[in-house]
PDB file of N, CA, C and O in Angstrom:
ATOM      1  N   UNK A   1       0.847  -1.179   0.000  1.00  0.00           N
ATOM      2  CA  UNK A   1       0.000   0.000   0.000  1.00  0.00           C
ATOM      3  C   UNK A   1       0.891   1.240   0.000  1.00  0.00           C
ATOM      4  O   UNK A   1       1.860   1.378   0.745  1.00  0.00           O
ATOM      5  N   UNK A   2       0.397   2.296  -1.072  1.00  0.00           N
ATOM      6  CA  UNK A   2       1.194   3.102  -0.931  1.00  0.00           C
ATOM      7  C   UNK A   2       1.065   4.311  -0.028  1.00  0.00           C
ATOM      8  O   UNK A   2      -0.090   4.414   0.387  1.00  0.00           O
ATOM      9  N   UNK A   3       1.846   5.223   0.392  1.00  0.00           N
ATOM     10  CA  UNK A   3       1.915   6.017   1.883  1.00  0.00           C
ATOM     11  C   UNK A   3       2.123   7.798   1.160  1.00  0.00           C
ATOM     12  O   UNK A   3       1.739   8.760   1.825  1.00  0.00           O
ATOM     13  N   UNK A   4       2.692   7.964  -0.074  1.00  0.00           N
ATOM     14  CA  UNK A   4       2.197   9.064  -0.526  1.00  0.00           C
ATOM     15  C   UNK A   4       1.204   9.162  -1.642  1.00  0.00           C
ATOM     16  O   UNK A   4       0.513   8.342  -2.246  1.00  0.00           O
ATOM     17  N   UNK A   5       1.410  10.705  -1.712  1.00  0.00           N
ATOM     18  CA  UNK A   5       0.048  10.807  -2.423  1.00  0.00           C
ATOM     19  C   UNK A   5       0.357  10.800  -3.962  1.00  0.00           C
ATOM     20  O   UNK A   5      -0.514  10.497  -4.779  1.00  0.00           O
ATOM     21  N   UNK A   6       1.825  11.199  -4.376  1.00  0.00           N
ATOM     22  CA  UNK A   6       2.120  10.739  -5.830  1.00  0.00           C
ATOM     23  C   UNK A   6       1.936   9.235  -6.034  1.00  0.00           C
ATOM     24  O   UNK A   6       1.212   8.874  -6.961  1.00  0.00           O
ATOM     25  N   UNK A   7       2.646   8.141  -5.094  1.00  0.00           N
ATOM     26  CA  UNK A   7       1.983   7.002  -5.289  1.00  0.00           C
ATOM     27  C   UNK A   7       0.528   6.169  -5.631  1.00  0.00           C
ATOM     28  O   UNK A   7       0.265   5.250  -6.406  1.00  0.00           O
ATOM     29  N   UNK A   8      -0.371   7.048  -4.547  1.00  0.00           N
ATOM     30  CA  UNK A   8      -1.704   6.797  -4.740  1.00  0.00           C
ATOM     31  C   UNK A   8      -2.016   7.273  -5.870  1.00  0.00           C
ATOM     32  O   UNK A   8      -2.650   6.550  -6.638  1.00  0.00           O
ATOM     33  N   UNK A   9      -1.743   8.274  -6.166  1.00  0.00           N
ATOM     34  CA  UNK A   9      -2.363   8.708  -8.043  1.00  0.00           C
ATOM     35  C   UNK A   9      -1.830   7.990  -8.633  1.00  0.00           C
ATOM     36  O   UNK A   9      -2.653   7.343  -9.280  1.00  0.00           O
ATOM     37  N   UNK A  10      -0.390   7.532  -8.913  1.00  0.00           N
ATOM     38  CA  UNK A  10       0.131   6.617  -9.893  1.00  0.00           C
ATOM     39  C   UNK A  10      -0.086   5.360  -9.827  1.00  0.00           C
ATOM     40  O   UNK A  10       0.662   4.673 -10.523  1.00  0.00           O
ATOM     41  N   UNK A  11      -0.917   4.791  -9.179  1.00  0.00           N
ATOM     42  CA  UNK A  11      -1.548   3.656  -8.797  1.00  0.00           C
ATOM     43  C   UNK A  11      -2.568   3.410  -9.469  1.00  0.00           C
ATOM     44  O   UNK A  11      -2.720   2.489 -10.271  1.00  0.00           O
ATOM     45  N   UNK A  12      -3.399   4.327  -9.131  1.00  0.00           N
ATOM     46  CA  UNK A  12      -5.127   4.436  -9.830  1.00  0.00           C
ATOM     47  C   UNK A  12      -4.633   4.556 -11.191  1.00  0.00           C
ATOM     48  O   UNK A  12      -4.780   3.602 -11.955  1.00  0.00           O
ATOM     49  N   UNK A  13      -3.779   6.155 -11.771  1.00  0.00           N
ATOM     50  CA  UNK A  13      -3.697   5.767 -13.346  1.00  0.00           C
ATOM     51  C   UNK A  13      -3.247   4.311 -13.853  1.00  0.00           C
ATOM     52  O   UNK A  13      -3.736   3.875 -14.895  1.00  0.00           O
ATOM     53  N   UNK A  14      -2.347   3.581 -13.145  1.00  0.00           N
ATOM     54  CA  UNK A  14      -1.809   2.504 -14.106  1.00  0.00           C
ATOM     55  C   UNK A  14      -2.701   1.321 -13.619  1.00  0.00           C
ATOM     56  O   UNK A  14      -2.706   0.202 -14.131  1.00  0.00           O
ATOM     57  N   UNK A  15      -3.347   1.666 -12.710  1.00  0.00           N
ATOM     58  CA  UNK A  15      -4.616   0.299 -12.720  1.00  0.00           C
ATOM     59  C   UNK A  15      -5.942   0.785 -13.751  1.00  0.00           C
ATOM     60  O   UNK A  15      -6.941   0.068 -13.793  1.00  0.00           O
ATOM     61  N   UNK A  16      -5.886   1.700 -14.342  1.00  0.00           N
ATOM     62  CA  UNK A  16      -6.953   1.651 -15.780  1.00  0.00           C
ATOM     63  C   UNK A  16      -6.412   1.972 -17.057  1.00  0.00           C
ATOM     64  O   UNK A  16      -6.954   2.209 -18.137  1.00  0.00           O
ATOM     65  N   UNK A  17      -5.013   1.920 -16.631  1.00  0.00           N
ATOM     66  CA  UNK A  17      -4.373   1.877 -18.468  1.00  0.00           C
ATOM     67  C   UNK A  17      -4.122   2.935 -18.792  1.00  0.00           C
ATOM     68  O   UNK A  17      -4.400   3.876 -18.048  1.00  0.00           O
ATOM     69  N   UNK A  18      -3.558   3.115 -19.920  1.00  0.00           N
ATOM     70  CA  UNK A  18      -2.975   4.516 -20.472  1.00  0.00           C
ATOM     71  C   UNK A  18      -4.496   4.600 -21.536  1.00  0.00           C
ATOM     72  O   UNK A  18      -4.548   5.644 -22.186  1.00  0.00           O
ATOM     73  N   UNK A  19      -5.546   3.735 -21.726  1.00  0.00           N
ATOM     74  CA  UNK A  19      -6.643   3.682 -22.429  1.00  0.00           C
ATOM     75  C   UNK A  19      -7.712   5.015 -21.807  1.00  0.00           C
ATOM     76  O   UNK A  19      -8.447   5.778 -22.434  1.00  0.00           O
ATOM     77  N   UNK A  20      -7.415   4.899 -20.222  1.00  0.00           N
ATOM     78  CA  UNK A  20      -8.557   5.436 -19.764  1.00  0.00           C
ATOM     79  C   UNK A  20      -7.783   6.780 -18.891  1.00  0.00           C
ATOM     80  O   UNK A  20      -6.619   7.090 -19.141  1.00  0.00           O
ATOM     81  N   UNK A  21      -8.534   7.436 -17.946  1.00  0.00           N
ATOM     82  CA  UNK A  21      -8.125   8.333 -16.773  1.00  0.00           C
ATOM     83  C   UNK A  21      -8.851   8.424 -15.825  1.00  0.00           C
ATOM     84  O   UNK A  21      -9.837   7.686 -15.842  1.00  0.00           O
ATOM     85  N   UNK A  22      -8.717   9.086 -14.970  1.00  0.00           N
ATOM     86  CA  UNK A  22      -9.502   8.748 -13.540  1.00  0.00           C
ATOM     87  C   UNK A  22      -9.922  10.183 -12.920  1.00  0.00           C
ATOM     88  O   UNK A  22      -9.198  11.021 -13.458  1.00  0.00           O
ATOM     89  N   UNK A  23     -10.291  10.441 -12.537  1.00  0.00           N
ATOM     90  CA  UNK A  23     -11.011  11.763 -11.934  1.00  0.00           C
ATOM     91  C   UNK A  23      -9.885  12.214 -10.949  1.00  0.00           C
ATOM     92  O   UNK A  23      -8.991  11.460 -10.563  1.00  0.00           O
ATOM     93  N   UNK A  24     -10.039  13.691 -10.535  1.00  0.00           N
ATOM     94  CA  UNK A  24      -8.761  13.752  -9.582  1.00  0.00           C
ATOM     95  C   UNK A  24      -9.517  13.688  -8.041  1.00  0.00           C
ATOM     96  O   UNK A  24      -8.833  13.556  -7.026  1.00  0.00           O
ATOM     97  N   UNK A  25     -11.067  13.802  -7.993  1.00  0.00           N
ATOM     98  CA  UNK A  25     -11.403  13.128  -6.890  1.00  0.00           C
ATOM     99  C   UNK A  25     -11.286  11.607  -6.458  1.00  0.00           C
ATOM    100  O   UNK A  25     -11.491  11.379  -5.266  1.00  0.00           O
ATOM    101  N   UNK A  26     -10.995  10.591  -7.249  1.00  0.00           N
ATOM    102  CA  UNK A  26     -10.793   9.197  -7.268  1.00  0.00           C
ATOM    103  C   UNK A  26      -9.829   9.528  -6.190  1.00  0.00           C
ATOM    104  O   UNK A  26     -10.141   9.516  -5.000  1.00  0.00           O
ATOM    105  N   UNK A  27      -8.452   9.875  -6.714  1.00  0.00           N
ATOM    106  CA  UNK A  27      -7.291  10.078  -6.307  1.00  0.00           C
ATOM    107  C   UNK A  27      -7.505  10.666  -4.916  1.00  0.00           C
ATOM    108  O   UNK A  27      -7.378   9.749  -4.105  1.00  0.00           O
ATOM    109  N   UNK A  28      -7.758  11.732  -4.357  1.00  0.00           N
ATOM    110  CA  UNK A  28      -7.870  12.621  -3.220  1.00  0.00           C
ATOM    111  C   UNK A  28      -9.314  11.484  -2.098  1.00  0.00           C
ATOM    112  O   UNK A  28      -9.720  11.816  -0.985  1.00  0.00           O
ATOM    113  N   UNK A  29      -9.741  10.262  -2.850  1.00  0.00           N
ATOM    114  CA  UNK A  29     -10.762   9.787  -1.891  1.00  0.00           C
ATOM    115  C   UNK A  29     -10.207   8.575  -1.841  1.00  0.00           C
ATOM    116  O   UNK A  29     -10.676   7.836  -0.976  1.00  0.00           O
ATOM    117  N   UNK A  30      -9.367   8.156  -2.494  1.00  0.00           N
ATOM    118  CA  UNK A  30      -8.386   6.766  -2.155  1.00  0.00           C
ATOM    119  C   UNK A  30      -7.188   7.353  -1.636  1.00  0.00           C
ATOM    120  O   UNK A  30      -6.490   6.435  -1.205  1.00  0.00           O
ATOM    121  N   UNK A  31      -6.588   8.541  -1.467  1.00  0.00           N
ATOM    122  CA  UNK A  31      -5.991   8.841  -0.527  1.00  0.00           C
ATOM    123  C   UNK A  31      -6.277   8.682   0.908  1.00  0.00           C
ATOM    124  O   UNK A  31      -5.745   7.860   1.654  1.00  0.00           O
ATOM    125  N   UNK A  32      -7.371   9.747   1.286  1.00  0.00           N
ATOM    126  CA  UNK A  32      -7.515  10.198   2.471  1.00  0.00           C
ATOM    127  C   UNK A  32      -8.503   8.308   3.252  1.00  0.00           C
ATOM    128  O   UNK A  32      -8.884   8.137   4.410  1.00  0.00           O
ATOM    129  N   UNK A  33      -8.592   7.421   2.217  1.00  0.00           N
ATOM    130  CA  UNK A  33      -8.673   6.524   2.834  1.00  0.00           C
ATOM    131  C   UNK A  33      -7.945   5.227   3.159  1.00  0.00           C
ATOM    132  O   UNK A  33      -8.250   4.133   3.634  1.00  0.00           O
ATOM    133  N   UNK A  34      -6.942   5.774   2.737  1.00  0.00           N
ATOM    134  CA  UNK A  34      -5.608   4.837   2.862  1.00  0.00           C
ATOM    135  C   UNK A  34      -4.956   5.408   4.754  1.00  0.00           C
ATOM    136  O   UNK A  34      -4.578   4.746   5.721  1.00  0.00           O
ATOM    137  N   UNK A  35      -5.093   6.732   4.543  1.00  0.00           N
ATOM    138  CA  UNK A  35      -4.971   7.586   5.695  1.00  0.00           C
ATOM    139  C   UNK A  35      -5.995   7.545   6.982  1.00  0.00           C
ATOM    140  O   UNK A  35      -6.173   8.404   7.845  1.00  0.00           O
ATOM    141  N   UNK A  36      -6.555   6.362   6.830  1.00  0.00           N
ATOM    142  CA  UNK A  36      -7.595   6.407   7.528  1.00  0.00           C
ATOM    143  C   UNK A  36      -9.140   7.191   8.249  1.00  0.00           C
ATOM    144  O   UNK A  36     -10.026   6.915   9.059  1.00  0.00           O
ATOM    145  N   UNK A  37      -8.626   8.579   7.110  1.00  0.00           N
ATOM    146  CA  UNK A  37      -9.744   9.186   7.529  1.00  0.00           C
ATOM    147  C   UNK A  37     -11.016   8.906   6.834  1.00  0.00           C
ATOM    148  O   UNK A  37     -11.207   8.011   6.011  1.00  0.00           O
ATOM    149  N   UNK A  38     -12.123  10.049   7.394  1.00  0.00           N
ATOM    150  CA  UNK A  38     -13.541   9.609   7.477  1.00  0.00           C
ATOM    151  C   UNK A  38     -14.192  10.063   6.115  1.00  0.00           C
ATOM    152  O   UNK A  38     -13.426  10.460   5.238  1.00  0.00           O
ATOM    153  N   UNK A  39     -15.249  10.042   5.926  1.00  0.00           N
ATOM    154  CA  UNK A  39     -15.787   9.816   4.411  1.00  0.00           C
ATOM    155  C   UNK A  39     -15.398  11.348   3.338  1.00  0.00           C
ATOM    156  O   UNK A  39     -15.243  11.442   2.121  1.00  0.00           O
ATOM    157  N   UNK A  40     -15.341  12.464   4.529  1.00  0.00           N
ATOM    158  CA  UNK A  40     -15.579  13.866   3.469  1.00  0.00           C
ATOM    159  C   UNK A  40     -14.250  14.205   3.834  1.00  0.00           C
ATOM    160  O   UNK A  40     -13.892  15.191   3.189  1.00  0.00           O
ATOM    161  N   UNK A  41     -13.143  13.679   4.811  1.00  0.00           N
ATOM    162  CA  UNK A  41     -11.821  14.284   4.838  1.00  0.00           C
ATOM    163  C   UNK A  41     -11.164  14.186   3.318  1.00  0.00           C
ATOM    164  O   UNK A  41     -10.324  15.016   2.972  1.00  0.00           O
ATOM    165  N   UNK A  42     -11.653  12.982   2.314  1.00  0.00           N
ATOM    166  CA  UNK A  42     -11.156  13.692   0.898  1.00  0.00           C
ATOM    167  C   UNK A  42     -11.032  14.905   0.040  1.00  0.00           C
ATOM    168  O   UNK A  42     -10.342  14.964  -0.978  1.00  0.00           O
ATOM    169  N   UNK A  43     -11.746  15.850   0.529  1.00  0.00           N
ATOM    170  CA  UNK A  43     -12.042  17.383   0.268  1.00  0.00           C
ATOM    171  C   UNK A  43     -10.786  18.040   0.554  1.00  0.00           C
ATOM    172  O   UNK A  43     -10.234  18.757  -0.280  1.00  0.00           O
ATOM    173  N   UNK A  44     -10.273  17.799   1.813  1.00  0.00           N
ATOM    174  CA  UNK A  44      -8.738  18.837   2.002  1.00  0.00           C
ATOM    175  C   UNK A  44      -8.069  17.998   1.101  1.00  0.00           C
ATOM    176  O   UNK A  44      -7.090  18.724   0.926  1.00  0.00           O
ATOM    177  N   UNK A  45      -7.843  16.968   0.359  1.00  0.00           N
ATOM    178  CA  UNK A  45      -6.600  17.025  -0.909  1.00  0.00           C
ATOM    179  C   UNK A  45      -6.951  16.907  -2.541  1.00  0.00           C
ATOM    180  O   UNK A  45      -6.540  16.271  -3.511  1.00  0.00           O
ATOM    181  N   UNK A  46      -7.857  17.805  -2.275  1.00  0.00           N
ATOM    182  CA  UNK A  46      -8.488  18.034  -3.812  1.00  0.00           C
ATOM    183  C   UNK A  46      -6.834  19.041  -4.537  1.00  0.00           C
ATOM    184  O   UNK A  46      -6.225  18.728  -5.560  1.00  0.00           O
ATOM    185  N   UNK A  47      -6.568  19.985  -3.786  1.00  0.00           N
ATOM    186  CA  UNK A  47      -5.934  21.133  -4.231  1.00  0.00           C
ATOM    187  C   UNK A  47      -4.235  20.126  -4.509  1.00  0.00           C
ATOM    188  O   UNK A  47      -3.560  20.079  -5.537  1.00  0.00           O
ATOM    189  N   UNK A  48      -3.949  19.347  -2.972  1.00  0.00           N
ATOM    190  CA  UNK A  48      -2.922  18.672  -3.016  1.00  0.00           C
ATOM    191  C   UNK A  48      -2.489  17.696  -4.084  1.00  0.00           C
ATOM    192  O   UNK A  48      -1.386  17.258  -4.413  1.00  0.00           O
ATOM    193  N   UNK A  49      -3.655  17.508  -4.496  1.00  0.00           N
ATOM    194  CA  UNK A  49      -3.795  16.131  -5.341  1.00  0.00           C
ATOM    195  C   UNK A  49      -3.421  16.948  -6.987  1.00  0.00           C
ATOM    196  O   UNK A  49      -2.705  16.289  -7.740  1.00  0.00           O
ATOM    197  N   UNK A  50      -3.874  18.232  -7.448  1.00  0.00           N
ATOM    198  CA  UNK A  50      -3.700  19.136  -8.400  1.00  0.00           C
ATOM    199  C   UNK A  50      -2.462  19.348  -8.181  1.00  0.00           C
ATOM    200  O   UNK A  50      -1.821  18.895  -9.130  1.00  0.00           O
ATOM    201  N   UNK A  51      -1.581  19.962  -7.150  1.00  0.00           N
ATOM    202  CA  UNK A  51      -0.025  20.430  -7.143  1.00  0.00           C
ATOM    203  C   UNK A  51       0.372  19.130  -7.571  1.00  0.00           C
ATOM    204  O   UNK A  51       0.735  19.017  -8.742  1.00  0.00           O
ATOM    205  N   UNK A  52       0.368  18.173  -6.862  1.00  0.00           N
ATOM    206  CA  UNK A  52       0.889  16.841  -7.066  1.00  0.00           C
ATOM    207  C   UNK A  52       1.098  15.853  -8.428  1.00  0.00           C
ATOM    208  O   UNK A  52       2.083  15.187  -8.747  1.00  0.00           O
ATOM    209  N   UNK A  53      -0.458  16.045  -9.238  1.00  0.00           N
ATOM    210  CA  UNK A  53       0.055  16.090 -10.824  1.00  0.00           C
ATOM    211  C   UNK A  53       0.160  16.353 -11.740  1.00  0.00           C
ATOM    212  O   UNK A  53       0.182  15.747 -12.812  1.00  0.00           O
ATOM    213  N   UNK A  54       0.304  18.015 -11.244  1.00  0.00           N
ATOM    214  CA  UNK A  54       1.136  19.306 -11.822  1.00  0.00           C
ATOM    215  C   UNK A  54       2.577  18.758 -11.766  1.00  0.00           C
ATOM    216  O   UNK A  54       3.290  18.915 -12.758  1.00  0.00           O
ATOM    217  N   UNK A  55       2.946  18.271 -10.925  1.00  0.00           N
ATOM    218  CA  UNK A  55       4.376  17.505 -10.673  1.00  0.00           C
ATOM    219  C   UNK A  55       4.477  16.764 -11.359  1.00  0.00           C
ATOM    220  O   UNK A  55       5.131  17.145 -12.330  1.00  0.00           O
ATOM    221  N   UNK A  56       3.987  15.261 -11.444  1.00  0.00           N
ATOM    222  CA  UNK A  56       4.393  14.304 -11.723  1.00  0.00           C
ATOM    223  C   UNK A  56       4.037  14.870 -13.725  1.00  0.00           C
ATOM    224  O   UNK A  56       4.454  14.109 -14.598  1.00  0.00           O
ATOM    225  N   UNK A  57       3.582  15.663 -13.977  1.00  0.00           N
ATOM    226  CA  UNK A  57       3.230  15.627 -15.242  1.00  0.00           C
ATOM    227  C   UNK A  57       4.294  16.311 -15.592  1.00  0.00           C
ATOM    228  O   UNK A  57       4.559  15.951 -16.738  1.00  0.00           O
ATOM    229  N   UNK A  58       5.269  17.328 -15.137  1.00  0.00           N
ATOM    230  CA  UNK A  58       6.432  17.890 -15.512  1.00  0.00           C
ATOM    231  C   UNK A  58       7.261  17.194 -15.764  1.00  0.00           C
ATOM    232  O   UNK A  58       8.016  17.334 -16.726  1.00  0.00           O
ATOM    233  N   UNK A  59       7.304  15.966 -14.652  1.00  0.00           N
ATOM    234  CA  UNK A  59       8.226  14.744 -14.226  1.00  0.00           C
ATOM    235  C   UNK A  59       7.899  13.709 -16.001  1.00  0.00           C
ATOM    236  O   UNK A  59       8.601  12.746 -16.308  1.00  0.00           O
ATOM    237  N   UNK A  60       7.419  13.923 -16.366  1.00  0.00           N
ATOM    238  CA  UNK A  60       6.486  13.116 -17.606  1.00  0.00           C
ATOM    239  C   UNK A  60       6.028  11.265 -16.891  1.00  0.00           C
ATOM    240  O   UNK A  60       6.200  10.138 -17.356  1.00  0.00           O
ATOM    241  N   UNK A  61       5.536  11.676 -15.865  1.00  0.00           N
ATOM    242  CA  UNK A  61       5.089  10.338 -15.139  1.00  0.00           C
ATOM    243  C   UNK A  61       3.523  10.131 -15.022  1.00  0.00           C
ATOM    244  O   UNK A  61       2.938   9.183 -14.498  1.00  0.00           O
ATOM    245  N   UNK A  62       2.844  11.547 -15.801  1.00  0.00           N
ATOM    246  CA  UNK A  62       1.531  11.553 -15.772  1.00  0.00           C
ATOM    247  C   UNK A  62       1.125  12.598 -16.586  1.00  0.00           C
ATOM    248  O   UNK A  62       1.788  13.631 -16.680  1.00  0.00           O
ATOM    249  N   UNK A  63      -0.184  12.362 -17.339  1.00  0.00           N
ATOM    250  CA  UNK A  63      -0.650  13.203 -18.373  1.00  0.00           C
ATOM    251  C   UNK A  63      -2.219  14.083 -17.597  1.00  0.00           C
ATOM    252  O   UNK A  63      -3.250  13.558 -17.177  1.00  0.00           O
ATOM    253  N   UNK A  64      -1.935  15.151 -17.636  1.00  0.00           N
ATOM    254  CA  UNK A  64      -3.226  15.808 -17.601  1.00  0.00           C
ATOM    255  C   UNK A  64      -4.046  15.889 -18.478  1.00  0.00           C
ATOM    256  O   UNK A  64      -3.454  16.266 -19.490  1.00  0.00           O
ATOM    257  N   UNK A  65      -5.712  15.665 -18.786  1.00  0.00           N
ATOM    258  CA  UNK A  65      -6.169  15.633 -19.563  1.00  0.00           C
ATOM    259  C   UNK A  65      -7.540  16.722 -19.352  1.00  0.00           C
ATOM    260  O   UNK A  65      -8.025  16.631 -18.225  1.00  0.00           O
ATOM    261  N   UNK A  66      -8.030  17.444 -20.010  1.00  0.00           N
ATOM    262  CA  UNK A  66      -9.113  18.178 -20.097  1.00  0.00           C
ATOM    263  C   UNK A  66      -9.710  17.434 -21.963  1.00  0.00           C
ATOM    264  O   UNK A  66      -9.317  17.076 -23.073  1.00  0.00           O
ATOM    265  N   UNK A  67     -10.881  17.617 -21.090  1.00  0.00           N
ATOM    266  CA  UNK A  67     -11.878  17.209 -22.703  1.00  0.00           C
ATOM    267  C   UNK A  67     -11.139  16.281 -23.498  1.00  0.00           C
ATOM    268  O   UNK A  67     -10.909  16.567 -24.673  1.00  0.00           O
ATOM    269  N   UNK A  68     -10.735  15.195 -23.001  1.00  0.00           N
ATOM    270  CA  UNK A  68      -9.987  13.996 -23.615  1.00  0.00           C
ATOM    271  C   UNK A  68      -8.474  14.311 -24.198  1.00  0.00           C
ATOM    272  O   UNK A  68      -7.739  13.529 -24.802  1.00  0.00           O
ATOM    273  N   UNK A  69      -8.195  15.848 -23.796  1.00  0.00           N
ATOM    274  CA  UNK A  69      -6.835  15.864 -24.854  1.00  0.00           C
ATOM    275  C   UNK A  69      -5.809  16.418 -24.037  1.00  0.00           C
ATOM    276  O   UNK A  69      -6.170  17.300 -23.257  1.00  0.00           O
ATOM    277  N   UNK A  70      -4.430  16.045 -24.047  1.00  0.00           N
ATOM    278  CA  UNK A  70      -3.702  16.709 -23.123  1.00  0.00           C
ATOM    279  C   UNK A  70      -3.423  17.954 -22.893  1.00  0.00           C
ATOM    280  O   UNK A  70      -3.654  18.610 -23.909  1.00  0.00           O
ATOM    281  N   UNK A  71      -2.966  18.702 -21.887  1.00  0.00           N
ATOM    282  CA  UNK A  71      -2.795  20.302 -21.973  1.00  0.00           C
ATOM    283  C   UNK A  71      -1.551  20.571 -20.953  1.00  0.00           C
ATOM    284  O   UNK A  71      -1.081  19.754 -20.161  1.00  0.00           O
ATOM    285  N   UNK A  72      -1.089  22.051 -21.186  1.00  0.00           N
ATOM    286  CA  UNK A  72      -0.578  22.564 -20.415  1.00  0.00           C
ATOM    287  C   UNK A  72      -0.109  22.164 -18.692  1.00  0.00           C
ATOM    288  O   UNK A  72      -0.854  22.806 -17.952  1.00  0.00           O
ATOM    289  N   UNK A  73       0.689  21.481 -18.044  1.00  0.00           N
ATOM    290  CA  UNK A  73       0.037  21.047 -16.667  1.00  0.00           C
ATOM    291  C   UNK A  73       0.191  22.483 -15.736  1.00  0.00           C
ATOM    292  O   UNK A  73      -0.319  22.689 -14.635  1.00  0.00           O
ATOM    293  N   UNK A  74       0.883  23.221 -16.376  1.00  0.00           N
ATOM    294  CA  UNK A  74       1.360  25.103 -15.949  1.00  0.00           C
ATOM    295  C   UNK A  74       0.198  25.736 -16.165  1.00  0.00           C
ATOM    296  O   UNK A  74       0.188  26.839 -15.619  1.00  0.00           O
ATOM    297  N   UNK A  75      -1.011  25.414 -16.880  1.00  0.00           N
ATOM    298  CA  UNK A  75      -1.438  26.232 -17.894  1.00  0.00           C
ATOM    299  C   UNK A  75      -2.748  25.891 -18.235  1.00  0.00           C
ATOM    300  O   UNK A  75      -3.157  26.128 -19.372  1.00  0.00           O
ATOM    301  N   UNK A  76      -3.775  25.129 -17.018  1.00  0.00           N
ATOM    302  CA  UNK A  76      -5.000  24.656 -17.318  1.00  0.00           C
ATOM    303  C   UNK A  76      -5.879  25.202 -16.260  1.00  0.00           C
ATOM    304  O   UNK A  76      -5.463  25.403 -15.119  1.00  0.00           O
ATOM    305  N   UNK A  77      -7.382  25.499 -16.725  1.00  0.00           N
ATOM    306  CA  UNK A  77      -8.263  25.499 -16.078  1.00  0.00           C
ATOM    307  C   UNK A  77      -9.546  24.355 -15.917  1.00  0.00           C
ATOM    308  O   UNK A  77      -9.780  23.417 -16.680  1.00  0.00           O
ATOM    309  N   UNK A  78     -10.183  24.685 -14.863  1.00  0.00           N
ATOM    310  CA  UNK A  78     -11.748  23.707 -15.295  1.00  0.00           C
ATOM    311  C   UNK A  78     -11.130  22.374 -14.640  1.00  0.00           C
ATOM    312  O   UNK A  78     -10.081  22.138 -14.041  1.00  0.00           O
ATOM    313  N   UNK A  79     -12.765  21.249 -15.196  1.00  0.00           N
ATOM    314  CA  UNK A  79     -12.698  20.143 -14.967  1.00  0.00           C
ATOM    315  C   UNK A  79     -11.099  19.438 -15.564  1.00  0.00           C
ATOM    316  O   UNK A  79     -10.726  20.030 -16.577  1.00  0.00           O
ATOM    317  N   UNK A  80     -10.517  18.755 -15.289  1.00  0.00           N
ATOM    318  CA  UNK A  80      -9.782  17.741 -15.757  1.00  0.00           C
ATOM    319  C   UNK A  80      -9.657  16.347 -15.072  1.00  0.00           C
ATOM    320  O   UNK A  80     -10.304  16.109 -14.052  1.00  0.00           O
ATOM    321  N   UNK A  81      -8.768  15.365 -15.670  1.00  0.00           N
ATOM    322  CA  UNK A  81      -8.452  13.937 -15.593  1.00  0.00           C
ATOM    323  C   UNK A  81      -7.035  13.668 -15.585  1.00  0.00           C
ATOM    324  O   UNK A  81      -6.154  14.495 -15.822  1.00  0.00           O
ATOM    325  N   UNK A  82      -6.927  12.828 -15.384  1.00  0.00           N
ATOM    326  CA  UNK A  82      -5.437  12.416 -14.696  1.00  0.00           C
ATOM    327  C   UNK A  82      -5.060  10.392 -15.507  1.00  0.00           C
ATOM    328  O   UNK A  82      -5.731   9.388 -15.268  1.00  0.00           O
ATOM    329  N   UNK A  83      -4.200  10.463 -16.132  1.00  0.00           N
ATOM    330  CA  UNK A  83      -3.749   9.496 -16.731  1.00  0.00           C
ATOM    331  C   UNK A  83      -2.142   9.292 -16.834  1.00  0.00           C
ATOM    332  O   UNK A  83      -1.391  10.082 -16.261  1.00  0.00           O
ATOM    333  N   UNK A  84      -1.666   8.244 -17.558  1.00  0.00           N
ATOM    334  CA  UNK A  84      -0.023   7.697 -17.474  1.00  0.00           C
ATOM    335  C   UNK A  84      -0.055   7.981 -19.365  1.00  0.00           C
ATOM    336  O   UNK A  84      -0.762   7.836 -20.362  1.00  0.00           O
ATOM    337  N   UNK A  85       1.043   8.388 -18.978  1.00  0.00           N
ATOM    338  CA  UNK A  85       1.177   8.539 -20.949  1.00  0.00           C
ATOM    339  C   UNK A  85       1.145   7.658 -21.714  1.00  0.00           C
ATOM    340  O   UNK A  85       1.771   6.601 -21.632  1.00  0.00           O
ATOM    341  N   UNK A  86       0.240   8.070 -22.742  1.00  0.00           N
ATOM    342  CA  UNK A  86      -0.178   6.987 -24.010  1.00  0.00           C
ATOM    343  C   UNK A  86       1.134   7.017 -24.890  1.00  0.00           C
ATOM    344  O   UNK A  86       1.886   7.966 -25.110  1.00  0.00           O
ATOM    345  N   UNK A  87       1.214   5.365 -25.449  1.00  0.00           N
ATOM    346  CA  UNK A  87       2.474   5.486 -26.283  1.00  0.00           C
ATOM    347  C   UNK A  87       2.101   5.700 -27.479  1.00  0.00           C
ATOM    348  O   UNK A  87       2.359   4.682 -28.121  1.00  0.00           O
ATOM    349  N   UNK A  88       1.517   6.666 -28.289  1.00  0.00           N
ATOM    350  CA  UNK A  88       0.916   7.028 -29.350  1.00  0.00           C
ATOM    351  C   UNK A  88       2.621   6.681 -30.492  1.00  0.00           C
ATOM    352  O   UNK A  88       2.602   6.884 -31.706  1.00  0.00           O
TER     353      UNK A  88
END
C-alpha cells in the first residue's frame, strides 16, 4: 500500500491503463482513505492532489487531460483527468 500521495495517483492511473483516466477526486478519496480518515476528509486534498500532478506531469510520469486531450500542466483550467502517458 502506498503512503504518498504521488503514489496513490500513480496507482489508480496505471490500474486503468494509459486507455482510460480517472477523476482527480478518485485520487484525493483513495488517498484520504488509505490515511484512515472519514468519508468527506477527501475534500482537504483536492488542491494537493492538483499540485501533485502538476508535478508528476512535468516529471512526464503523468498526463493531464481536459476534454480527452492533453494540456498545459502550468497552464490549465476547469474540470480535468489524470492518466499515465499513451504510447501514441
Amino acid at each position: 500500500m502506498s503512503d504518498t500521495l504521488s503514489e496513490t495517483i500513480l496507482e489508480l492511473c496505471h490500474a486503468v491503463g494509459p486507455a482510460k483516466s480517472i477523476c482527480p477526486t478518485d485520487a484525493a478519496k483513495a488517498f484520504a482513505e488509505k490515511r484512515g480518515e472519514d468519508e468527506l476528509g477527501w475534500r482537504n486534498h483536492l488542491s494537493l492532489v492538483r499540485r501533485q500532478a502538476v508535478a508528476l506531469a512535468l516529471e512526464g510520469r503523468l498526463v493531464i487531460y481536459r476534454k480527452g486531450k492533453p494540456v498545459d500542466p502550468e497552464d490549465f483550467r476547469g474540470v480535468y483527468r489524470l492518466g499515465v502517458p499513451r504510447a501514441d
